[in-house]
C-alpha positions in Angstrom: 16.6 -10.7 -24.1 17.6 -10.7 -20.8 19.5 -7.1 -20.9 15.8 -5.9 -21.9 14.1 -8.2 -18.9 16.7 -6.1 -16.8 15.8 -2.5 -18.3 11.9 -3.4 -17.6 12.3 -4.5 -14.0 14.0 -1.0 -13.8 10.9 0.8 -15.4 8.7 -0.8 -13.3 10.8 0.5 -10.6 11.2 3.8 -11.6 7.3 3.7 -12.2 6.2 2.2 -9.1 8.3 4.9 -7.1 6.9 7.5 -8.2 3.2 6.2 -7.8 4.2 6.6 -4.1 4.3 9.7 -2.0 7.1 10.3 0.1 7.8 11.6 3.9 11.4 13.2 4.1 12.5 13.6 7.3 14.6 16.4 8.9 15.6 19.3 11.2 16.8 22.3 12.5 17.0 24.7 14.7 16.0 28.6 13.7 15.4 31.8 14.2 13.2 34.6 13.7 11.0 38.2 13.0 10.9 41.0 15.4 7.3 42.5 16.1 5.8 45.2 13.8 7.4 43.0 10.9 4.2 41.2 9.5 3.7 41.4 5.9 0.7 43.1 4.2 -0.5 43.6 0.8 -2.7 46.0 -0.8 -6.2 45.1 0.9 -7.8 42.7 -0.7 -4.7 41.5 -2.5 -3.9 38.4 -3.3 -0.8 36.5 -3.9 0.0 33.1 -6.2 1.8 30.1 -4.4 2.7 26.9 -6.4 3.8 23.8 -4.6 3.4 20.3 -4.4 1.6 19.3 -1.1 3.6 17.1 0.9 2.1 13.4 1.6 2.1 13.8 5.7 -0.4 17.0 4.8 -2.4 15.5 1.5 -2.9 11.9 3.8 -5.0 14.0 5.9 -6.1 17.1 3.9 -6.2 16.9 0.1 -5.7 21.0 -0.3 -3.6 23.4 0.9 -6.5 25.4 2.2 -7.7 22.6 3.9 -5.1 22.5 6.3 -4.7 24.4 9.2 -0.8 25.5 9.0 -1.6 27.4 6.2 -4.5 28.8 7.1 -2.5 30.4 10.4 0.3 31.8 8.0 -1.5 33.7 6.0 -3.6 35.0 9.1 -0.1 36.0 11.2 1.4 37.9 7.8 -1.7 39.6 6.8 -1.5 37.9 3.2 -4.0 36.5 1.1 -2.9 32.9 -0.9 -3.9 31.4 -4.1 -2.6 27.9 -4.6 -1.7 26.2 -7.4 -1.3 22.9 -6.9 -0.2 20.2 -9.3 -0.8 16.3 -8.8 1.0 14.6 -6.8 4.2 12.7 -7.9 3.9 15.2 -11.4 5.6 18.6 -9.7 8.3 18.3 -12.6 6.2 17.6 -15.6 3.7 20.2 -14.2 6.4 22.9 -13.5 7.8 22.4 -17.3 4.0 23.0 -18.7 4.0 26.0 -16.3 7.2 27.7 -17.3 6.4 27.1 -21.1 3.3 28.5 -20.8 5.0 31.7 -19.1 1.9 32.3 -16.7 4.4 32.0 -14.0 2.9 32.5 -9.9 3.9 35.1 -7.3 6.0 32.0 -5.2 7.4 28.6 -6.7 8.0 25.9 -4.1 10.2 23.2 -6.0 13.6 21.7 -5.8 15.5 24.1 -7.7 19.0 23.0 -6.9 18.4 20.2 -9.6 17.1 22.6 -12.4 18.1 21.1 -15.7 21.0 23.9 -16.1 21.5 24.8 -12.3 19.2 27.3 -10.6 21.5 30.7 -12.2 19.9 28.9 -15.6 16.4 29.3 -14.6 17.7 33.0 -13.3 18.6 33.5 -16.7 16.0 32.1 -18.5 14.1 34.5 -16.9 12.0 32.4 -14.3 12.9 33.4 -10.8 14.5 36.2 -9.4 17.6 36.7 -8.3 17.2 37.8 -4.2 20.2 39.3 -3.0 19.1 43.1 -3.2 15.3 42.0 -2.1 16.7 39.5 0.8 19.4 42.6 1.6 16.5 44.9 1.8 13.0 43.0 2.7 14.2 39.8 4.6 16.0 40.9 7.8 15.4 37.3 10.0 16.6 35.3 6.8 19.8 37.9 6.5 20.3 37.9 9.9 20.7 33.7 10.0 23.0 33.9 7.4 25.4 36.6 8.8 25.5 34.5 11.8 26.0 31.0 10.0 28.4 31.5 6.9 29.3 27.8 6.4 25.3 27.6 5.3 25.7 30.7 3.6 27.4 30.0 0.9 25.5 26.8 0.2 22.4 28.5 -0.6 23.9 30.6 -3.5 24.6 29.4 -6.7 28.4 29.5 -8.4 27.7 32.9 -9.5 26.7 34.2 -5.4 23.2 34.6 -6.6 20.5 33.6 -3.6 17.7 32.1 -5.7 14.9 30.8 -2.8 13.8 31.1 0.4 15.9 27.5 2.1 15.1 24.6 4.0 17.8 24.8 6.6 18.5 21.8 9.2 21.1 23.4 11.3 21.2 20.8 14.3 23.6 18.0 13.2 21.2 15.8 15.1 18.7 16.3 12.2 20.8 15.2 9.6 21.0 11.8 10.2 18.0 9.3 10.3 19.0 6.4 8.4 20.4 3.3 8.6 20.2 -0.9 9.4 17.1 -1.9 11.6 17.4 -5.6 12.6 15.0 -8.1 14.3 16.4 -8.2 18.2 14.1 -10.5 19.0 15.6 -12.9 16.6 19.0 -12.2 17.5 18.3 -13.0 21.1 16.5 -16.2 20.5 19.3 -17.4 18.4 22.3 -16.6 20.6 23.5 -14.0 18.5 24.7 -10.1 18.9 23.9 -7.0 17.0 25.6 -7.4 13.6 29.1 -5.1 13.2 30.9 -6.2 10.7 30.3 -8.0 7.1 30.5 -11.1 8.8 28.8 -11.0 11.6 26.4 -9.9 9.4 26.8 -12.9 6.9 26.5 -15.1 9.8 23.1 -13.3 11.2 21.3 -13.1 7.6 22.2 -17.3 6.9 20.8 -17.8 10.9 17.7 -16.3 9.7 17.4 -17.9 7.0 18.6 -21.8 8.1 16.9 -21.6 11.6 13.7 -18.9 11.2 13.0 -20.0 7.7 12.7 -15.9 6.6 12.3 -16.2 2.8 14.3 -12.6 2.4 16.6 -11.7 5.1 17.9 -8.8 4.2 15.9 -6.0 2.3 16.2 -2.8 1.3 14.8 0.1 -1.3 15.5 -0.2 -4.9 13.3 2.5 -6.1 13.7 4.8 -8.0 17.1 3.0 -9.0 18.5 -0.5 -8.1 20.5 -0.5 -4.7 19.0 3.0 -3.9 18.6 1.5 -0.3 22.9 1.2 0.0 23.5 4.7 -1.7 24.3 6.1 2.0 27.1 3.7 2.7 25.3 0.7 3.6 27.6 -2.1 3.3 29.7 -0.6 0.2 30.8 1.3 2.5 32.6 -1.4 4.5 34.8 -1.5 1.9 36.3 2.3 1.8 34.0 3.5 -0.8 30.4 5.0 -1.3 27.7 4.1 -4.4 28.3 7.9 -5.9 30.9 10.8 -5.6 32.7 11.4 -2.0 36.1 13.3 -0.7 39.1 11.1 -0.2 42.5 13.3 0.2 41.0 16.1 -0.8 39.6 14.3 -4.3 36.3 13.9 -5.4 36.4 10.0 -6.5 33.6 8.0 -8.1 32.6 4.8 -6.3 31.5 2.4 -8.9 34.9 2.9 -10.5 36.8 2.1 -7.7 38.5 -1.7 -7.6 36.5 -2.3 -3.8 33.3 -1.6 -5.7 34.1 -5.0 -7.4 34.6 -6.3 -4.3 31.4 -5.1 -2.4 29.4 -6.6 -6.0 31.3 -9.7 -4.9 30.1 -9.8 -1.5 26.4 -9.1 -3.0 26.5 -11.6 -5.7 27.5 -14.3 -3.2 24.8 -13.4 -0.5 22.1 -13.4 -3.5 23.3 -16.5 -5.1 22.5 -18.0 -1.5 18.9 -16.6 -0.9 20.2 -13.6 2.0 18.7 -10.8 -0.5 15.9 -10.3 -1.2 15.0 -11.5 -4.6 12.8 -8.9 -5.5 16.0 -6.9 -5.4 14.9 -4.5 -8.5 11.3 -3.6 -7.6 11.6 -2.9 -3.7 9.6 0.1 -2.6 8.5 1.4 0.5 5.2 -0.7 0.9 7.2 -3.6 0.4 9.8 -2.7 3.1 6.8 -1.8 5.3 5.0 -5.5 4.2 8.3 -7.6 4.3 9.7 -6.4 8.1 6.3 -6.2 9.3 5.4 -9.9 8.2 8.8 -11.2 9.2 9.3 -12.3 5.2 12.6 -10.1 6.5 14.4 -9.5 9.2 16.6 -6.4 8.5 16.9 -3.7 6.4 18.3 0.1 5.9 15.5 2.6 6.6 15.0 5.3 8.8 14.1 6.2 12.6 10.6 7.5 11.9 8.9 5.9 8.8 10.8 2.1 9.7 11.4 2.1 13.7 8.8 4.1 14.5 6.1 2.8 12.2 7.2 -0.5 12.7 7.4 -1.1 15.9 4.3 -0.1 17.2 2.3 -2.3 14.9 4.1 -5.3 15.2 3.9 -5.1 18.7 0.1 -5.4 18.5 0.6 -8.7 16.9 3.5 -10.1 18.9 4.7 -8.4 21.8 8.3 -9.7 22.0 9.0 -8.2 19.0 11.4 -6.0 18.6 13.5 -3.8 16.2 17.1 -1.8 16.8 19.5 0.0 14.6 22.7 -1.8 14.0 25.7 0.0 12.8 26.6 0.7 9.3 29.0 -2.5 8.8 32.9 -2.5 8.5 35.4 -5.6 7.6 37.1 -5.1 11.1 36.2 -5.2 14.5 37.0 -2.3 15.8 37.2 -0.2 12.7 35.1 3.5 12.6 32.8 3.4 9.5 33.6 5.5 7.0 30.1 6.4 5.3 26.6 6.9 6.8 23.8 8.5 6.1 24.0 12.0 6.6 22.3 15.3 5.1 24.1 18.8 4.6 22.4 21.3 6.3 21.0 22.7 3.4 18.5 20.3 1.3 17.4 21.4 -1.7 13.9 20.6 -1.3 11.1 22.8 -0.2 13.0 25.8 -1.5 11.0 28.6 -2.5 11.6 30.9 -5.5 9.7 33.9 -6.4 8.5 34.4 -10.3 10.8 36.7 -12.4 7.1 37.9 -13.5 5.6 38.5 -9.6 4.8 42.2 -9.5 4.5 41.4 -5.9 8.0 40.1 -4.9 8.4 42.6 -1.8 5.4 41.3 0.1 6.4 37.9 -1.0 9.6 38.1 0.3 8.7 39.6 3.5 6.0 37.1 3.7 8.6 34.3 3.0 10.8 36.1 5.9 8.7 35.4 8.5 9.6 31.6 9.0 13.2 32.5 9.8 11.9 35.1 13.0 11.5 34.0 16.2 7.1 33.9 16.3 7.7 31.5 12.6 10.4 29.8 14.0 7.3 28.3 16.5 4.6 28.4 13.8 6.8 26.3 11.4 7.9 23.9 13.9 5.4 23.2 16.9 2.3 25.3 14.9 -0.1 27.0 16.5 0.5 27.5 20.6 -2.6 26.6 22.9 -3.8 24.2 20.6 -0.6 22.3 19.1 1.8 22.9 21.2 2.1 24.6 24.5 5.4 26.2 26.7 6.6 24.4 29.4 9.6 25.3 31.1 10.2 27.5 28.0 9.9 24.7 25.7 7.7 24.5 22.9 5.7 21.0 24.0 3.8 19.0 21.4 0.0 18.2 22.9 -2.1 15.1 22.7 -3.3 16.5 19.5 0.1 15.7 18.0 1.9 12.7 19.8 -1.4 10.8 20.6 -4.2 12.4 18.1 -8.0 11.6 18.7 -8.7 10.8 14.7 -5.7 8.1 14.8 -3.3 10.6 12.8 0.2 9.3 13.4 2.4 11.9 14.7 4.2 13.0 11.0 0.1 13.2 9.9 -1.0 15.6 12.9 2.2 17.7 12.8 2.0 18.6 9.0 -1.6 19.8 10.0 -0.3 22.7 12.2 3.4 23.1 11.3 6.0 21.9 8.3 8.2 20.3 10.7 7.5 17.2 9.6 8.4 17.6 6.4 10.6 20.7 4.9 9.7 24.6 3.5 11.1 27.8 4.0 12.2 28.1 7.9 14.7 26.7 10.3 13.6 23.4 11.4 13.8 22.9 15.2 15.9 19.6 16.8 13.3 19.8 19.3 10.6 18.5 16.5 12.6 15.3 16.4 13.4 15.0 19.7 9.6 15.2 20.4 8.8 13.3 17.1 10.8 9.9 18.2 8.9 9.2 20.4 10.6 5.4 21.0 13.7 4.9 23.0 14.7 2.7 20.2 14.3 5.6 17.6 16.1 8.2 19.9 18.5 5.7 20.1 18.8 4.8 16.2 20.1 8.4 15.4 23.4 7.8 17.7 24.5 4.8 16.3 24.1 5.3 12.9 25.6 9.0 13.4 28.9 7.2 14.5 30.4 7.1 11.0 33.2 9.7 9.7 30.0 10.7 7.0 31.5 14.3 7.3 34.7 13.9 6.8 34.2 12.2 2.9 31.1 13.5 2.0 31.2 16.5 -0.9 29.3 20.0 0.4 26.7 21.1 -1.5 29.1 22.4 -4.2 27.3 24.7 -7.1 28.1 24.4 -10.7 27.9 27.2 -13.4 25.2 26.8 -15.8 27.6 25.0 -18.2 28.8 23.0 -15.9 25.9 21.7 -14.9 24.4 20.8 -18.0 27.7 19.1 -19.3 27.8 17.4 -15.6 24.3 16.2 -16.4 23.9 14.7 -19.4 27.4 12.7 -18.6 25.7 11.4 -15.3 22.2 10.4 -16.7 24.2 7.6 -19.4 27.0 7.1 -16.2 24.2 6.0 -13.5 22.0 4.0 -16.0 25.0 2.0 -16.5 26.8 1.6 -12.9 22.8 0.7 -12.4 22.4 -1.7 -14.9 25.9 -3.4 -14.6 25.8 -3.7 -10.7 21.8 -5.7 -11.0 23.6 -7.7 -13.6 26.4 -8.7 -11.8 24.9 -9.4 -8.5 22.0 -11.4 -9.7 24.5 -13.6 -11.8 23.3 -12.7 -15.5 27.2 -11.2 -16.2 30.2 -12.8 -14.7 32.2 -11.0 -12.3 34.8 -10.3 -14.1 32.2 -8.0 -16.8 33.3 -5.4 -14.0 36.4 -4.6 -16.2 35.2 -3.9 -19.5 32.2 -2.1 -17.8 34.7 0.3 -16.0 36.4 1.0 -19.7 32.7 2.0 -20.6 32.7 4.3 -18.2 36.0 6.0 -19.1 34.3 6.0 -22.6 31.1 7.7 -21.1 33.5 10.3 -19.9 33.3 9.7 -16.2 36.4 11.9 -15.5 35.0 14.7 -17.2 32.6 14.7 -14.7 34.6 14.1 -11.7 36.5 17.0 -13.3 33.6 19.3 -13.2 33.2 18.3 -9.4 36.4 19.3 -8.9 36.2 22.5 -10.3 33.2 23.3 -7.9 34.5 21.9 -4.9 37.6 24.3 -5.6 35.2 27.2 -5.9 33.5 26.6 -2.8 36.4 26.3 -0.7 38.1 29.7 -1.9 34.8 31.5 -0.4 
């Protein structure tokens, strides 16, 4: 019974995720068009564009229309659009009903990189293009970046060196990291204590909080749309030498939950939830909750990021108490002194917001050229500060977000009033700009967040955006859907107490069984691939 009470608190997670709408930061730096290169169609032609609207632009605008961004883009490239837009949350159950029903749009906005099959299968299959003659040929800004920044070139084509969209780039390393622990100063300081560093010092502040503040959940963190989603960066785990999912060591891909320090770290879990320093909710944590619990003080840390925790956060509960105060703490370690190993930390490529165009478009040159223009100098500013005069102005040859952005009129937080007038805020075909977040953290605290949590060796172990053949990735796939429902399963169980410890054995023989180093294997295989280019 209880192994079924476990796979329903999952469900419900799963479920209650995806009834949310979710703000992925980011950003980069970019490039762009030289004049005379605006796109135009036959007059009075009109091209198909399927995407999901982002929640930063639907919050405020519930088509893409509506908003102004898109409204300027079609204006500066002399093309007409026609969106197609499915509900929000559904972009993969929509895009399935699309492709079966093979009326197929000019321009496909989805995150192909996790096509069931790799994007060269949906190349095959007959669904998108293949680019590199039309990027070669149409799309001199996007060729141009690429020429000039190899190391993202060759994560933007598939095993096969076939471009397949139109990327999200964030080329700044400053963009790619905006996660991590956010602890209650305030707290600290009243109780004598210093920023957390290591497990212990950690153990110590989490059973202060809860002996002397009487905070009902110290520590919580996201466990949606999986359990322990919230640690996958290398949040605590990672204190002991190991991360919740594949990572480099020596050259070799390894597999976390495999490893005997994952026993270890579900040790260290099971202990601090046996004595009431997790939350308890541990299985159905989303982001309202996080929001609720740190806001309330039911807790007083978590691991969330610099713009949707600190800088949400700490404006609101300021209202209410105005020595309050969050701060990032490192990711943890055993030792004083040691360099953590994991963080959070993005490659400059994300596979979201990449946009393909339809193997049936009988307009694919003005889409691409259309597509080009974010990656030119005039779309580098439209994509990232918007429209100039009215959303952002030069000053000393900086593109400067106005009042309309950082302090807007109708109440519009900052993420809300950028995704009106650029995509910055979010992701889409273009170069994003570090200046975005530099403008976009608007808290010293927030500014400050992004340095400590970026002082982790995150590089050095993490796997590049490695791209498997369309066998591979099908094989890799269908081992990884029964491996991560297991590692899932077995970690709630163990921490919460429902299986002893010691289960972690036989669960790791399950594994083997499940054929975990096939998969590692596969990994492998692409890793080896994409270092020989």
């Amino acid at each position: 019974m209880m192994k079924h009470h476990i796979m329903t608190i999952l469900l419900i997670a799963v479920f209650t995720i995806t009834s949310l709408t979710g703000c992925k930061q980011s950003n980069n730096e970019g490039q762009q068009p030289e004049a005379g290169n605006s796109t135009q169609t036959k007059e009075g032609h009109t091209l198909t564009y399927w995407a999901e609207l982002n929640g930063n632009a639907a919050s405020v605008k519930p088509s893409f229309q509506d908003v102004p961004f898109f409204q300027e883009w079609q204006k500066r490239t002399g093309v007409n659009l026609k969106f197609i837009q499915p509900p929000a949350n559904q972009a993969k159950q929509a895009l399935n009903i699309m492709l079966a029903s093979g009326e197929l749009p000019d321009m496909i906005e989805y995150e192909w990189a996790s096509f069931p099959g790799g994007p060269e299968k949906a190349i095959n299959d007959g669904y998108i293009l293949k680019l590199n003659d039309l990027i070669d040929h149409y799309a001199p800004n996007l060729k141009r970046y690429l020429q000039e920044h190899p190391d993202i070139d060759k994560q933007i084509k598939t095993a096969d060196g076939s471009y397949y969209v139109f990327p999200f780039i964030q080329g700044d390393a400053r963009l790619r990291t905006y996660q991590g622990p956010i602890i209650r100063k305030d707290w600290l300081d009243e109780l004598g204590l210093s920023v957390p560093v290591t497990i212990d010092d950690w153990h110590n502040v989490l059973k202060a909080f809860k002996e002397s503040k009487g905070v009902k959940a110290p520590l919580t963190f996201l466990s949606t749309p999986s359990p322990l989603f919230g640690i996958e960066n290398g949040a605590f785990v990672g204190a002991f030498g190991i991360k919740k999912g594949f990572y480099l060591k020596d050259g070799q891909v390894q597999f976390g939950p495999m490893q005997p320090s994952y026993k270890q770290f579900l040790s260290l879990f099971r202990q601090w939830y046996k004595e009431g320093l997790i939350d308890r909710n541990i299985a159905t944590v989303d982001t309202r909750t996080i929001d609720s619990s740190m806001l309330t003080g039911r807790s007083g840390a978590s691991i969330w990021n610099a713009g949707s925790g600190i800088g949400t956060w700490l404006p609101l509960i300021k209202e209410k108490d105005p020595k309050a105060e969050f701060v990032a703490a490192p990711y943890p370690v055993l030792h004083e002194g040691d360099r953590p190993m994991f963080g959070q930390r993005v490659n400059p490529y994300m596979s979201s917001g990449g946009v393909a165009i339809s193997a049936k478009s009988s307009n694919a040159v003005e889409a691409v050229k259309m597509l080009d223009y974010g990656y030119g100098e005039e779309g580098h500013l439209l994509f990232n500060f918007g429209i100039e005069g009215v959303s952002y102005k030069m000053e000393d040859g900086k593109p400067t977000y106005t009042d309309l952005i950082l302090h807007n009129p109708n109440k519009l937080a900052p993420s809300q009033a950028i995704a009106m007038y650029s995509r910055a805020s979010y992701f889409g075909p273009f170069v994003q700009d570090v200046a975005y977040m530099e403008q976009y953290y608007m808290l010293q605290e927030q500014k400050d967040a992004v340095d400590i949590w970026a002082n982790t060796d995150a590089d050095k172990y993490m796997l590049p955006p490695v791209q498997k053949t369309e066998r591979e990735s099908a094989e890799f796939s269908a081992i990884m859907q029964d491996v991560t429902t297991l590692v899932d399963e077995m970690s709630l169980r163990i921490i919460i107490g429902i299986d002893p410890l010691d289960s972690f054995d036989d669960y790791v023989t399950q594994l083997k069984a499940l054929n975990i180093d096939r998969a590692i294997a596969i990994q492998k295989a692409a890793l080896d691939r994409y270092n020989a280019h």
